[in-house]
Structure formats: structure tokens, C-alpha cells
N, C-alpha and C positions, 0 to 999 in steps of 0.2 A: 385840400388834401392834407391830412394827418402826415407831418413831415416825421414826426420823432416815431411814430407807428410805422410809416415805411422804413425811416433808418434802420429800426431795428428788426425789421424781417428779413432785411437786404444782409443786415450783419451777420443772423445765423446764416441766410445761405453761401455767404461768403466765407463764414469759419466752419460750415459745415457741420462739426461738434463744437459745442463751447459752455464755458463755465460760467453759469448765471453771475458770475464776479465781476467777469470779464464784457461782459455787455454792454454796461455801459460807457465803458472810454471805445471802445470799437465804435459806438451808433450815436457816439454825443448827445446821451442825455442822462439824465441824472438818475440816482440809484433807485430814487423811488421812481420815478417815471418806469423802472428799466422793469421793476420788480412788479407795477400794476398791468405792463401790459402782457409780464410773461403770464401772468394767471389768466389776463382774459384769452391770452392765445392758447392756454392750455384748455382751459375752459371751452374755446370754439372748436376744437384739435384740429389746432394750424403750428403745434408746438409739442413735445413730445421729450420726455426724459431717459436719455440711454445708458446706464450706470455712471450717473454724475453728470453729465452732462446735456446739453438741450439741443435738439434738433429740428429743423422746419417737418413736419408729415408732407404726402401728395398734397394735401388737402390745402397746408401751408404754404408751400411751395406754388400749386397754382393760383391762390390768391396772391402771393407777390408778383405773379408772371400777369396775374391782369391788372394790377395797381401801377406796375411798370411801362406799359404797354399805355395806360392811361397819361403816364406822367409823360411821358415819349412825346405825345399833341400837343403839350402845352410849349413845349421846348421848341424855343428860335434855332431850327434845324441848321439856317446857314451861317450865322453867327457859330454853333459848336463847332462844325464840321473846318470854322477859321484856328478856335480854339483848342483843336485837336492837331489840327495841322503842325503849330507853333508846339502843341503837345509832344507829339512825337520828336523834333528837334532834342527838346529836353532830356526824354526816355532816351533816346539815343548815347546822350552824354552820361545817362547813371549807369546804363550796360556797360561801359566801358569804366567806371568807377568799380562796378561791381567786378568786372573779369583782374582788374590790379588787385581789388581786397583780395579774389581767389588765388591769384595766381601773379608772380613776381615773374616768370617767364614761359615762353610753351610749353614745356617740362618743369616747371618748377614751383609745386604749392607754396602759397603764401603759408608760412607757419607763424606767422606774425610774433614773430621775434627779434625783426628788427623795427623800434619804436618811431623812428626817423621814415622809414619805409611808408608805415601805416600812418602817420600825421599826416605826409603828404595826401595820403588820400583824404585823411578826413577835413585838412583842408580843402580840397577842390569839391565835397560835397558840400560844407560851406557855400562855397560861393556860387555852385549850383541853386542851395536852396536859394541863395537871398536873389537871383536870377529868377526861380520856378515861381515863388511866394507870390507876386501879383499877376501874375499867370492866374493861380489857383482862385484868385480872389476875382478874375475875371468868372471864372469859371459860376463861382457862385453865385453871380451876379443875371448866369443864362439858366444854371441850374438849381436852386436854392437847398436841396437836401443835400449838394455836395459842401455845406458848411461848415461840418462837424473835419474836414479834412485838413483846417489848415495850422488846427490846435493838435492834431495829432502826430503832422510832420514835424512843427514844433515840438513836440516833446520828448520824439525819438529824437530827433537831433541834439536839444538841451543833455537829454542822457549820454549818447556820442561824442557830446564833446567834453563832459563833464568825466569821461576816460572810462564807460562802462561801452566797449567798442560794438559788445554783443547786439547791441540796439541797434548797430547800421542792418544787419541782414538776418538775424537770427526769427526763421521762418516759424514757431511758433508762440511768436510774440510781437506786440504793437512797435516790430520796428519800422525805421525808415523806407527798406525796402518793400515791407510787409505790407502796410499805408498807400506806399507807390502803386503798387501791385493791385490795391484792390480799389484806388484809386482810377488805376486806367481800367481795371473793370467794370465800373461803374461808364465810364466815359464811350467806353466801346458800348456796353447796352444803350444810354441814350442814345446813340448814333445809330443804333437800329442795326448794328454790324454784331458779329461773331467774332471769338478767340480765333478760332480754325481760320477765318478772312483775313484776319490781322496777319497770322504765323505766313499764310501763303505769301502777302505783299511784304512780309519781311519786318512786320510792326511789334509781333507781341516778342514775348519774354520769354 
């Protein structure tokens, strides 16, 4: 299996629209990798240009849905479904990272103005990560295309801590959360499960 060809189908369908820029730190591969297979995917039209940016076609789209479906069989089903389990613990502790970033009380939006306030969090997502980190490297270990995820929490974080805060949640950019996000996206399709499954038993975001 073409791992950096799937990454990067999985990536547009995961950004939806996106900037041939931006491709390649999203699908962990490099810019000429990124740049030869947007031509052969435009070339097969499994790829598609909407005023600046690229997007998968039907045609794209379900060539991911059957390279996905393929990858699905190879995957030690009961091994994931342990490290999904231990997954969810984790997600559970960044939902509640995330509702303090928003909110300092039931009424009260975070306008992060108190500096003291927001350290604390990004403390505790700190020690979250270095908690999630071999988790994730488990993961790779069941999964192999989820490789490219462990340099990318990395470097929303490095940014987060390095006082650029926008990098913990800011939704149209490789943050921390963003990464998280499409992170357990990936985890829920090997699993053979749905978002909608997740939301019912109280799992998704």
C-alpha cells in the first residue's frame, strides 16, 4: 500500500478545501511528493481545483473509500479497538482542556487575558501530551499511515508553548486540537465505526 498516496487523499478529505501549500505538513510528506501526486490525482480526476484551492471529486472520494476499506483488513482489529479504548481516556482529558481554554466559568468566556489563567492550561496539555506521545506511537505501530501524527502534535505544541496560543485550538490551522481531531478521525474509520456511533455513546467531540 502507497502510504504517502493514501495520506494525502485522507488529507484533502479531512480539510475538505485546502491549499496545495498546506498539504504537505497535514499528510507528512514532503513538497515534492506532495506536488507529484496532486498532478497525477488531477490527471486521474480524483482531485479538483475550486478558486485556489483542491478538493477530492466523487470520483476521488470513492477511490479513498475503497483504499480505506482495504487498509481496514490489514489492521489488528483487537489490538486497536485496546488502543482506542486507552484512546478515549485521553480525548476525554483534552475536552476538558478545551472547555477551560473556552470558558473560565458557566458564564464566563475565557478572553484570555489572564496570562496565569491560560499557562495553567497549557501546562496540563503538556503533560497530557507527554502522557498521549507513546500511546500514539502505539498506534503506529497497529496502524502505519498514522505516522505522520506524531510530528504534527509535536509542533502544534512546540508552537503553544513557544507563546503562539492560537496553535492549541485555532480550527483552520495545523493545531493541536485540529491534529487531535482528525487524528481520532482516522481512528474511528479503522475501527470500522462512524462519528454519529461515537456522538451517540458519548465519544466524539
Amino acid at each position: 500500500m502507497d502510504i504517502e498516496r493514501l495520506r494525502l487523499l485522507r488529507a484533502l478529505r479531512l480539510k475538505g478545501r485546502v491549499l496545495a501549500a498546506d498539504l504537505p505538513a497535514a499528510a507528512g510528506v514532503t513538497a515534492v511528493q506532495s506536488d507529484d501526486y496532486i498532478k497525477e490525482f488531477t490527471s486521474d480526476n480524483l482531485v479538483e481545483e475550486v478558486r485556489g484551492r483542491l478538493k477530492l471529486t466523487p470520483q476521488g472520494r470513492d477511490q479513498l473509500d475503497e483504499t480505506l476499506v482495504a487498509e481496514r483488513s490489514t489492521v489488528d482489529h483487537e489490538a486497536l479497538a485496546a488502543l482506542y479504548t486507552e484512546f478515549d481516556e485521553h480525548n476525554s482529558a483534552l475536552k476538558s482542556l478545551m472547555t477551560r481554554w473556552q470558558l473560565k466559568g458557566p458564564d464566563t468566556p475565557n478572553d484570555h487575558t489572564d496570562p496565569e489563567y491560560d499557562q495553567a492550561i497549557v501546562d496540563d496539555l503538556v503533560a497530557l501530551d507527554a502522557e498521549f506521545t507513546p500511546l500514539v506511537d502505539r498506534m503506529v505501530e497497529v496502524a502505519p499511515r498514522l505516522g505522520h501524527y506524531p510530528a504534527r502534535l509535536a509542533n502544534a505544541l512546540d508552537r503553544v508553548t513557544a507563546g503562539d496560543h492560537s496553535w492549541f485550538a485555532k480550527p483552520l490551522a495545523d493545531s493541536y486540537h485540529t491534529v487531535w481531531f482528525e487524528l481520532h478521525e482516522d481512528l474511528i474509520g479503522l475501527a470500522g465505526l462512524s462519528r454519529i456511533e461515537e456522538a451517540a455513546a458519548g465519544r466524539a467531540e
